[in-house]
C-alpha positions as CSV (number, residue, x, y, z in Angstrom):
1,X,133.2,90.1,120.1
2,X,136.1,92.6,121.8
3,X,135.4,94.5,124.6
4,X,136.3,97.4,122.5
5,X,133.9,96.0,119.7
6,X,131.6,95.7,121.9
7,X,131.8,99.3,123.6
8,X,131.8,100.7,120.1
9,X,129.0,99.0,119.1
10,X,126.2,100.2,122.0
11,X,126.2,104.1,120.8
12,X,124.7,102.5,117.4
13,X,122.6,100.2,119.4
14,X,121.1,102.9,121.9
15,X,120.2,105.2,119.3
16,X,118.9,102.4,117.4
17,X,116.4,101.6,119.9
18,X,115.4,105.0,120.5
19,X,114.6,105.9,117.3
20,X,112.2,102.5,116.6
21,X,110.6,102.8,120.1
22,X,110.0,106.9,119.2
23,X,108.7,105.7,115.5
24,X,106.5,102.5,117.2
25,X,104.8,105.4,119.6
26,X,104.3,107.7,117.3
27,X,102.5,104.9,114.5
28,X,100.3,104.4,117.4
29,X,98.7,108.0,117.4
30,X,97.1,110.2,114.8
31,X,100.4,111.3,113.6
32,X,101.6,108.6,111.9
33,X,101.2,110.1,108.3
34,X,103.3,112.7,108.9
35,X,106.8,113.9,108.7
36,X,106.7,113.3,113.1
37,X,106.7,109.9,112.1
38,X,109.1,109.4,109.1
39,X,111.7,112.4,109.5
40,X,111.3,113.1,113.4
41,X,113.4,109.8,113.8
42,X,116.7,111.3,112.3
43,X,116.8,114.0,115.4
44,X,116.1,111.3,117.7
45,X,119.4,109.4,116.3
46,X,121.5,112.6,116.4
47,X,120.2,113.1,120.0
48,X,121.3,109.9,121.0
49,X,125.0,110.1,119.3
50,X,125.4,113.3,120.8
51,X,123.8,112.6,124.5
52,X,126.7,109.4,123.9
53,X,129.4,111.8,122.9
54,X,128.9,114.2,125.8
55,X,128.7,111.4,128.6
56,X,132.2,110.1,127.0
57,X,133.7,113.6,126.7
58,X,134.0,113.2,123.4
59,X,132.6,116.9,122.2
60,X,135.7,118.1,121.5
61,X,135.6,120.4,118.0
62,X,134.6,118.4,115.2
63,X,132.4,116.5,117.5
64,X,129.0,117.7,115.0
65,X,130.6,115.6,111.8
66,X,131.4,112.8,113.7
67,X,127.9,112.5,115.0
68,X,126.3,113.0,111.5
69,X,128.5,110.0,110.7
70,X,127.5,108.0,113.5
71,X,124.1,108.6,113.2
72,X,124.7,107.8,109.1
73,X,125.7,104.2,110.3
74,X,122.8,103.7,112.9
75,X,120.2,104.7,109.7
76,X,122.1,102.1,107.7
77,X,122.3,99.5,109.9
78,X,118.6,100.0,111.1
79,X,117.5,100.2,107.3
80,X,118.7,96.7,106.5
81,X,117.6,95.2,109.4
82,X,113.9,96.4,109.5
83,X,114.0,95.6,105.3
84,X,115.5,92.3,105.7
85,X,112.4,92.3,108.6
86,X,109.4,93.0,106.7
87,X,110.6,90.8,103.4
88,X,110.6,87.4,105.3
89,X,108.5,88.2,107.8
90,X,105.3,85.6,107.1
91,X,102.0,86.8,105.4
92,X,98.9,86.5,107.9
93,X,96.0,85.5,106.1
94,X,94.0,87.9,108.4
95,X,94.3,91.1,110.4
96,X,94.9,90.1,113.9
97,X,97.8,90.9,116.3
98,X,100.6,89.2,114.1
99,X,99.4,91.2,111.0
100,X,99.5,94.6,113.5
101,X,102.6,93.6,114.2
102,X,104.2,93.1,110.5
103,X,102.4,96.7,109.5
104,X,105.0,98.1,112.1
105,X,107.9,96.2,110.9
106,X,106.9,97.3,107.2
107,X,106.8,100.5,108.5
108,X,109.7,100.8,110.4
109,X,111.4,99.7,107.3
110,X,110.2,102.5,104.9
111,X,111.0,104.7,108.3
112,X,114.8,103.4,108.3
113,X,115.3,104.1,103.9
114,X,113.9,107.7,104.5
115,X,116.1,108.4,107.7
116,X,118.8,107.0,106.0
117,X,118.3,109.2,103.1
118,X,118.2,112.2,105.2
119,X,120.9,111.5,106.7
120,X,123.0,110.9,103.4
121,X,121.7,114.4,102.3
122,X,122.8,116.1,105.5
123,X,126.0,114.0,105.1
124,X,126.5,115.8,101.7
125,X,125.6,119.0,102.9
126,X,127.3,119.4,106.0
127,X,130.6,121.0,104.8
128,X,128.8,123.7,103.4
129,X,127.3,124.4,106.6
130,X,130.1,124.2,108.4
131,X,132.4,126.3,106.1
132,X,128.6,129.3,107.0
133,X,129.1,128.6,110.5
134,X,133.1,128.6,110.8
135,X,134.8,131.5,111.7
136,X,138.5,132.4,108.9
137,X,141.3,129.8,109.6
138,X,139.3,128.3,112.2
139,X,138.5,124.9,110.8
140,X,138.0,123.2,114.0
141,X,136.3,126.1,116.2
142,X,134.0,124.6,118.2
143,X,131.0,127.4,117.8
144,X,131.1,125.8,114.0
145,X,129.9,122.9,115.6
146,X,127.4,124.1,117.5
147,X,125.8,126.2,114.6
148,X,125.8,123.8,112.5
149,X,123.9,121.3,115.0
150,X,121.4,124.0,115.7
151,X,121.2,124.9,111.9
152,X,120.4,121.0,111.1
153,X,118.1,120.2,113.9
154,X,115.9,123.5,112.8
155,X,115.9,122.1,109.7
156,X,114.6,118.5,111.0
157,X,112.1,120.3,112.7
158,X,110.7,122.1,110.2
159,X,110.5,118.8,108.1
160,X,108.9,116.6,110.9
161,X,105.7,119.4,110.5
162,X,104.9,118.5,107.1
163,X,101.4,116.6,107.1
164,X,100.5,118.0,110.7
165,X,97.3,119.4,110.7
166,X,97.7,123.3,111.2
167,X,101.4,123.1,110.1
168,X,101.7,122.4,105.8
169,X,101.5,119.5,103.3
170,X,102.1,119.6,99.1
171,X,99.3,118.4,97.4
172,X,98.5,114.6,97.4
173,X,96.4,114.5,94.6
174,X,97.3,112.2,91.8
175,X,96.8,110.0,88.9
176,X,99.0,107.2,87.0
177,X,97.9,106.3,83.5
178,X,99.2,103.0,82.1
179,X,98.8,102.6,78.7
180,X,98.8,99.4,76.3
181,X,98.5,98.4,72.6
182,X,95.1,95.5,71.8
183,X,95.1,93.3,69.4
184,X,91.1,93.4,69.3
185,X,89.1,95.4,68.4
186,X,87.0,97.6,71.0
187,X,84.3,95.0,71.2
188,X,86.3,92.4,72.2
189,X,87.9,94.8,74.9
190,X,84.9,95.5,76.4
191,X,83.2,92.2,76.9
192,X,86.6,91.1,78.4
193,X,86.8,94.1,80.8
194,X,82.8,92.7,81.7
195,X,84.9,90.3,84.0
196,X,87.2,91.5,86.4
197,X,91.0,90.6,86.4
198,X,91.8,87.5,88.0
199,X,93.3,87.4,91.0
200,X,95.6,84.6,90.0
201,X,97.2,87.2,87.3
202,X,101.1,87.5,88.0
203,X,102.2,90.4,89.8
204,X,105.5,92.5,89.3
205,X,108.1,91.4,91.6
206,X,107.9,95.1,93.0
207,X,104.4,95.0,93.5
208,X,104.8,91.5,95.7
209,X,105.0,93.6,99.2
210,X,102.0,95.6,98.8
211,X,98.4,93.5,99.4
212,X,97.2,91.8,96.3
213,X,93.7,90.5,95.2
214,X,93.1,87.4,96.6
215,X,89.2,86.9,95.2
216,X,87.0,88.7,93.3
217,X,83.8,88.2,95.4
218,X,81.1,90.7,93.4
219,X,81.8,91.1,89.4
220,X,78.6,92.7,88.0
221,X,80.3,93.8,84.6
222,X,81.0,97.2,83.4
223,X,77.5,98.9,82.9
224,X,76.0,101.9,84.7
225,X,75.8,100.9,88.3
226,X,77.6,98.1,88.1
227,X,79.4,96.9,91.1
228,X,83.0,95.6,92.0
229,X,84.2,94.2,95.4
230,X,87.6,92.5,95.2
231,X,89.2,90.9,98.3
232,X,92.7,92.4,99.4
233,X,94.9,90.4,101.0
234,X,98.9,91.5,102.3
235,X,101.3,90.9,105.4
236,X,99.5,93.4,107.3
237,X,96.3,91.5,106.9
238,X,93.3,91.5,104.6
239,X,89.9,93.9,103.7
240,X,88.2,94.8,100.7
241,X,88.2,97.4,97.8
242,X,84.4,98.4,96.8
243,X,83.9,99.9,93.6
244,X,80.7,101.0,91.1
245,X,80.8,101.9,87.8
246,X,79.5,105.5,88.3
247,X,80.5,106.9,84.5
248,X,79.9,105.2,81.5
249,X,80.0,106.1,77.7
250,X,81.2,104.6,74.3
251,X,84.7,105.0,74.8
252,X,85.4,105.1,79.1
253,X,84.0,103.3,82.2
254,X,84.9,105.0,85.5
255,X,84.8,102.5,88.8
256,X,84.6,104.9,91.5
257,X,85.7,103.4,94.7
258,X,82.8,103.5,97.6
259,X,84.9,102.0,100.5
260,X,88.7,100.9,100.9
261,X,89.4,98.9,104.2
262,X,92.5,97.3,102.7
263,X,95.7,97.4,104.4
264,X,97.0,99.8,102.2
265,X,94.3,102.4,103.3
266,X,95.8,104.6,105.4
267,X,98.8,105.1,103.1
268,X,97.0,105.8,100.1
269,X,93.1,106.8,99.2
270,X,91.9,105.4,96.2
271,X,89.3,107.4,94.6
272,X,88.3,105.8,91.1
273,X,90.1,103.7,88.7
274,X,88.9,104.7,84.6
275,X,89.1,102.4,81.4
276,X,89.1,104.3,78.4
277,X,89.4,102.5,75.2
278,X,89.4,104.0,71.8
279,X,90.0,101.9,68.0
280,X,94.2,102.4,67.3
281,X,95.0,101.6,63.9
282,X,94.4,97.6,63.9
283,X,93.6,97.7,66.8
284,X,92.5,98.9,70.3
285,X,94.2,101.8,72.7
286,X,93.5,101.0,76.4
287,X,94.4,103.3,78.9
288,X,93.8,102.5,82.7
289,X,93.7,105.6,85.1
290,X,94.2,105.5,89.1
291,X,93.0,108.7,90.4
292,X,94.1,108.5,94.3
293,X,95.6,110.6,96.9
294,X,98.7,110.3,98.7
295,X,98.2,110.1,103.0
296,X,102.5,110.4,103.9
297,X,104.9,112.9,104.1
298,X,107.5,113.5,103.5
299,X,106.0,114.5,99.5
300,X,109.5,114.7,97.9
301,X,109.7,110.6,99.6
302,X,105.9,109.2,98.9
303,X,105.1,111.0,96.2
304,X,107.6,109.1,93.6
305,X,107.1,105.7,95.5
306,X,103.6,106.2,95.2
307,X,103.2,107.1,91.5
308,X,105.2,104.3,90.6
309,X,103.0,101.6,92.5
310,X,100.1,102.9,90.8
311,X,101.5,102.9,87.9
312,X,102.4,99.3,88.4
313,X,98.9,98.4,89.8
314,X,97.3,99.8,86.4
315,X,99.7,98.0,83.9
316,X,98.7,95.2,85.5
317,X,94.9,95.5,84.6
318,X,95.9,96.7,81.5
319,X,98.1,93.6,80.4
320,X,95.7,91.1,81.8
321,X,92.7,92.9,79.6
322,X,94.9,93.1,76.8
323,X,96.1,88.9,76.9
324,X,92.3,87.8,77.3
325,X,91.3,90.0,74.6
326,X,93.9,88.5,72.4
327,X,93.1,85.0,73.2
């Protein structure tokens, strides 16, 4: 690599650094759900560019746009690095230090695609708030620069609150419904759905990084009281999902879950999953229901990931009740 290569390179690499050892501190306290963790780091990369800028006497007008783009090219080389990271990273089989370890690197990674993503949408923005901020046939006055910069960083700041306790959130609450045909009729669904899913059942490609059964260890069948507890296991390490079967009628069993110590945990809480099945034409409707809450900000982020792991999760079950039945 050239000198100049070289030189040109360290701005990216500084800021870099900065942001993943601001994002490792923060995942070690108690805000770690919240928008200090996942949208605090985009400051901290502007901060950087722009504390590199002004040691090379380089904020000369137009100096705001060329950070943004700077800091645009840290997100995306710190997004592919810290995804390429937690993909072939190795699965522990338990939760020691190397699992602690991959739940930051997984983390980090989600960390780098929302940063990134921010930063696209400032990148978008920005002339607009430049042409607010610019005084008439002045494109390069340096005040523009300046208001801009103090216009985005509120913005940043008001983000990074979301999820803070005394600041705001949007409300986690949520459910995903999958939904799939039987060729059985509702008898045969329900003594299937008397044995759990098996934890051998094919998973989604895009369900493969989040932890998976690995062993149903209590299957008690699906009458009132009944009780559930399936063995989670992921990169981050392993725990269990406890569930009982606290509703029961004709048509719906609800498996309300008692305790969660699965990785997964502390980004999502799982409150009941609910099997309703009702005669369709020839055949059987089922309908499996996650009812769970989302623990992250930033909403407009978590809130589509989220719903479409569930969703996932649910098909799942749903498919594997339906093939059995058919068999």
């Amino acid at each position: 690599m050239t000198t100049s290569r070289l030189a040109a390179s360290l701005p990216h690499a500084t800021a870099i650094v900065a942001a993943v050892l601001y994002a490792w501190a923060m995942s070690r306290t108690a805000h770690f759900q919240t928008g200090l963790q996942f949208i605090a780091p985009v400051a901290i990369l502007l901060t950087v560019h722009l504390i590199w800028m002004a040691l090379s006497r380089d904020l000369t007008p137009g100096f705001s746009r060329r950070a943004v783009r700077r800091s645009a090219l840290s997100a995306a080389l710190l997004m592919v690095a810290l995804m390429i990271g937690s993909v072939v990273a190795p699965m522990p089989a338990t939760a020691d230090s190397a699992g602690a370890l991959l739940t930051g690197i997984f983390c980090l990674g989600v960390i780098a695609v929302v940063v990134f993503l921010v930063i696209f949408a400032i990148v978008l923005v920005f002339r607009l708030l430049r042409w607010l901020f610019r005084k008439p046939k002045s494109d390069e006055d340096i005040f523009s620069d300046y208001g801009s910069l103090i216009l985005v960083f509120s913005l940043l700041g008001l983000a990074s609150l979301e999820g803070l306790s005394g600041a705001y959130s949007f409300d986690g609450r949520n459910t995903a419904t999958a939904t799939r045909h039987v060729d059985a009729p509702p008898a045969a669904v329900w003594q299937t759905m008397e044995t759990a899913t098996s934890a051998a059942f094919a998973l989604p490609q895009a369900l493969q990084l989040f932890p998976q059964p690995a062993e149903v260890e209590v299957d008690e069948g699906t009458t009132l009281g009944a009780n559930r507890v399936v063995r989670m296991r992921g990169r981050e390490g392993e725990g269990r999902l406890t569930l009982r079967v606290t509703d029961r009628s004709d048509t719906t069993a609800r498996f309300t879950v008692l305790s969660d110590t699965t990785p997964i945990a502390n980004w999502v809480r799982h409150h009941s999953i609910t099997y309703t099945v009702t005669p369709d034409d020839d055949g059987t409707r089922l309908q499996v229901t996650l009812d769970y809450d989302r623990e992250l900000a930033p909403a407009w982020f978590f809130d589509p990931l989220m719903k479409a792991a569930a969703w996932g999760a649910m098909d799942v079950l749903a498919r594997d009740v339906r093939l059995r039945a058919q068999q």
